[in-house]
Each structure stands twice: as structure tokens, then as C-alpha cells.
N, C-alpha and C positions, 0 to 999 in steps of 0.2 A: 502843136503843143505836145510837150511829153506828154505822155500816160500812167509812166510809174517812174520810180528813182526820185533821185530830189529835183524837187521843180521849181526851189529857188533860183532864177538864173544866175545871182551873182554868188552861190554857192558853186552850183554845178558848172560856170565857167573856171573858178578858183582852185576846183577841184581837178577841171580836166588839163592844168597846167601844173601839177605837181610832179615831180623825178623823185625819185629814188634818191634816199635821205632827205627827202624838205619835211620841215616840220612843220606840224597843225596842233595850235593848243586850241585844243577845247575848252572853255571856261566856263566859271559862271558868272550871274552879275554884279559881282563887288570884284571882282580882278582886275588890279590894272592893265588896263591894255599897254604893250609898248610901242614904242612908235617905231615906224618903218616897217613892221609886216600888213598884208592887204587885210582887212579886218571885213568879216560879214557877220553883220553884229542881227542875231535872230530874237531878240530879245522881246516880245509883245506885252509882256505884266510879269507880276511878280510869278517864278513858277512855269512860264510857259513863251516858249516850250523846254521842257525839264530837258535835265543834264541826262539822265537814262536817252532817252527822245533820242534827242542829236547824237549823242555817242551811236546808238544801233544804229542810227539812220547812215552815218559816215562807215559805218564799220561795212557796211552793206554794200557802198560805194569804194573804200581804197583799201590796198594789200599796208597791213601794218607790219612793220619787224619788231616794233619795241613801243614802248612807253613810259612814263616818266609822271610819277605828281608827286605831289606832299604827305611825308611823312605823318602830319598829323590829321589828314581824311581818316586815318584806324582810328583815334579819338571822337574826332569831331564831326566825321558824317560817315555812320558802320555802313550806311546804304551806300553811299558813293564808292568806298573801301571794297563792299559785296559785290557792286557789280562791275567796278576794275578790275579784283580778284579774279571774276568768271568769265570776262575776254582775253585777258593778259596775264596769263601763268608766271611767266617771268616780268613781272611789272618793278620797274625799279623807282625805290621811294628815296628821296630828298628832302632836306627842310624848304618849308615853304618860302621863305628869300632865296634858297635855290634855285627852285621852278621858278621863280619870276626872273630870276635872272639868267637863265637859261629860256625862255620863253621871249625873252630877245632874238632871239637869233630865226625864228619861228617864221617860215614863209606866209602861214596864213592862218588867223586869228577867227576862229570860230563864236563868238558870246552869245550863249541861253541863255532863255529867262528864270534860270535855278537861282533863290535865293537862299541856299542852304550853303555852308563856309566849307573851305576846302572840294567844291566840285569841278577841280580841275584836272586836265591830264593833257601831256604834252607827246601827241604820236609822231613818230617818224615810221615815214613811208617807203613800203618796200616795192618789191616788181612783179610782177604776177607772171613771170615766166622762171 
């Protein structure tokens, strides 16, 4: 058994089949899933495990190039907003029927247990060389 990283197995297999450009929306728990990307839905109650949570925890695991959510997380969650701002300097914002509709295209589907509105964000994965 692992000892450290994510010990989800069907994260950490999800994760170790990703290339350069596949995209991983991170969600929370009111976002539609779309259909056809592989979904590892971590959701256990309302809250947990929070959207902070699994954003560090991936961030720790894949080289990201870019990022993508909803324009209106500056309104509607300043914390979700704060701590996108403080991984992704160039974080590019959308309306939120955009991210969902770009969030189709998404190789793998991450869902927290964040019930807080707009805690989403769509990474695209970069190469560590």
C-alpha cells in the first residue's frame, strides 16, 4: 500500500493516465457531471472533502499549464476565488454555462464534497519535463 500521495486507487490510476493537454475538472457538489469523461466522485457529506482539500492534494500530484472556472466564484465564493488566485496567476475566468460546457470535453472528473456555489475549476495538464 502507498504511504503517502493520493491513496485513492481510482484517483491515483485516473491520474497516472493523463497526457499533456487532458483536462480534470475539479468540482463541487451541485455541478453537473457530463457524460463521457471517467468521474471519481470523492464526495463523503456535505463539505468533505472540501474543494481547497482536493485542489492541493492534485496540485501535488500533476504539472498544471492552465486553468479555467467561473467568472462569478469573485462574487459568489471570495474563498474559492482566493485560493484559485494563489495557485494560478494566470487563471482564466468564464461564465459559468461556459465551464460547463467546456467541462465536456474533460478526461476526468474529480467531485468534492464542497457545498459552497461556483467551487469549480477546469485544469489542463502539463509535462513535467
Amino acid at each position: 500500500m502507498k504511504k503517502a500521495g493520493i491513496l485513492n486507487r481510482h484517483l491515483a490510476g485516473a491520474l497516472a493516465e493523463l497526457g499533456h493537454g487532458d483536462g480534470v475538472l475539479v468540482c463541487d457538489a451541485g455541478m453537473p457531471i457530463p457524460a463521457g469523461p471517467r468521474v471519481v466522485d470523492l464526495a463523503f457529506r456535505a463539505g468533505v472533502p472540501s474543494f481547497a482539500e482536493v485542489v492541493d492534494g492534485l496540485l501535488a500530484e500533476l504539472v498544471v499549464e492552465g486553468a479555467t472556472a467561473a467568472e462569478e466564484v469573485r462574487t459568489a465564493n471570495p474563498a474559492a476565488a482566493a485560493l484559485l488566485d494563489g495557485h494560478f496567476p494566470t487563471l482564466e475566468l468564464v461564465p459559468h454555462e461556459r465551464l460547463k460546457h467546456l467541462s465536456a470535453g474533460a478526461r476526468l472528473v474529480v467531485r468534492t464534497g464542497e457545498a459552497r456555489p461556483y467551487a469549480n475549476v477546469l485544469l489542463r495538464c502539463g509535462v513535467f519535463f
